[in-house]
Steps between C-alpha positions, in 0.01 A plus 500: 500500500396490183381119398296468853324166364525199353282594207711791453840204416226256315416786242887558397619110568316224284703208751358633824204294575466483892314762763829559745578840461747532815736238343575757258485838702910492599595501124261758379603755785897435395388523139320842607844599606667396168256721301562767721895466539586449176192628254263756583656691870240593789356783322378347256377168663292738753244566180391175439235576629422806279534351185328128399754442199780610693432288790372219265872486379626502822266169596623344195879514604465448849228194477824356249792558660361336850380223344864455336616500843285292632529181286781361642338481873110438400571083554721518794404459869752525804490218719655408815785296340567755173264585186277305334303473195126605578278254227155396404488129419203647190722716326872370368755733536627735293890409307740715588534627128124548511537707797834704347301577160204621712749762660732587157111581342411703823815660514479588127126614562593732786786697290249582250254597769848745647530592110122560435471707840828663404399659212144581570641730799728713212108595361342462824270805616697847638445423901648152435810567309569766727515250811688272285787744360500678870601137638888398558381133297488705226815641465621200571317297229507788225934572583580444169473489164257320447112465725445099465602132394293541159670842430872341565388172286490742191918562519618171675392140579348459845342158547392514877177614644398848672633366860834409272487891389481589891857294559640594194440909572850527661698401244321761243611782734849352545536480127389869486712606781841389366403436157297788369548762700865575501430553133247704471524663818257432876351792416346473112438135651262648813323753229410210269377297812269760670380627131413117404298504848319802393411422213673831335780386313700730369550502056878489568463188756281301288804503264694305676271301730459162301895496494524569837254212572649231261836592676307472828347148387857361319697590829205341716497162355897488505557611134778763515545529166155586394468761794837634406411547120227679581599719749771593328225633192348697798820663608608616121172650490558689832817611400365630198171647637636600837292849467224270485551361821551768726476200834799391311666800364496609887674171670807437589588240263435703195700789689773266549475386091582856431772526688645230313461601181625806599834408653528204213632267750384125298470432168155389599320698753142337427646213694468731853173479551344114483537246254 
């Protein structure tokens, strides 16, 4: 594990005063899972150990996300006839609003800490990004158009935290999938993707990325008529540039364009493909 001591909790969270490390030990090994599941993959949790900053990161959002999860059970004691509040007759009890604002500031704390860790991997040393882009959490986290919560923030609102970015993940790729995509085809869509992963964006892509991602944002946060304004800029500039775009040029959709304005079957064949 990686926080194997009290001291180790004490050092990232200022309310933790007491010496009982095992009360604590179920929530830090589920909150091990979390970072593996949904952040950083097996590969790259297995060098913690080879890197201090690395695995400094990895304390921070595990030692936060446990105690999150903890909270709710740290006063409560099973007893033969149901639960009961544990106290000590010294110390008055926290209010419950006390006790929620502790959790909102945690929570807030630990999606910097995700955000922080995030973006310190995208520079991190070659050994380390390499067991971090091998891993499936990667692809998973980086299927888009844009890498992170403070990236999307610049072309939509997103109030929620980093844990709210985990939830909210599925509806960016369904917004891509039926929004997006039939426009400007799966397979310019995949290019973009793996090329904004690599770092190696192409001249041509960079064109049209910040309206793909303001489409991506509008249709997100249920605001068709943004996303559909500016998708609809991206897909004039296709069909004006489609040399330019040979993922495009190549797919079926374009193909099928063609064919319409070569049989002159609607007085407006821009309407085939998307929006």
């Amino acid at each position: 594990m990686l926080v194997t001591n009290i001291d180790d909790l004490k050092s990232q969270i200022a309310t933790i005063v007491g010496t009982d490390y095992g009360r604590y030990k179920p929530y830090l090994k589920t909150a091990e899972r979390f970072l593996v599941r949904e952040l950083t993959g097996q590969e790259l949790y297995d060098l913690a150990d080879s890197n201090e900053v690395l695995r400094d990161h990895f304390i921070a959002v595990v030692a936060h996300k446990a105690y999150i999860e903890a909270i709710p059970f740290l006063d409560l004691i099973e007893t033969e006839s149901g639960f009961a509040v544990a106290s000590n007759t010294n110390i008055a009890p926290a209010s419950t609003k006390r006790v929620q604002d502790l959790i909102a500031g945690l929570e807030k704390r630990l999606s910097e800490l995700i955000e922080d860790m995030l973006e310190w991997l995208e520079t991190a040393p070659d050994e380390i990004q390499d067991a971090w882009k091998a891993s499936k959490v990667y692809t998973l986290v980086n299927d888009n158009y844009v890498r992170s919560v403070r990236e999307f923030r610049d072309y939509g609102s997103f109030p929620g935290s980093r844990l709210d970015w985990i939830r909210f993940r599925p509806k960016l790729t369904i917004a891509r999938k039926l929004k997006i995509e039939p426009v400007i085809s799966k397979e310019l869509s995949a290019e973009i993707i793996e090329q904004i992963r690599d770092d190696d964006l192409s001249v041509n892509n960079a064109l049209i990325l910040d309206d793909l991602r303001y489409s991506l944002a509008a249709y997100a946060t249920d605001d068709p008529a943004t996303g559909d304004s500016f998708i609809s800029r991206v897909r004039a500039f296709l069909l004006t540039h489609p040399n330019d775009f040979p993922a495009f040029a190549a797919s079926e959709i374009y193909l099928a364009y063609l064919a319409l304005i070569e049989r002159d079957t609607s007085d407006d064949p821009v309407h085939f493909f998307g929006v």
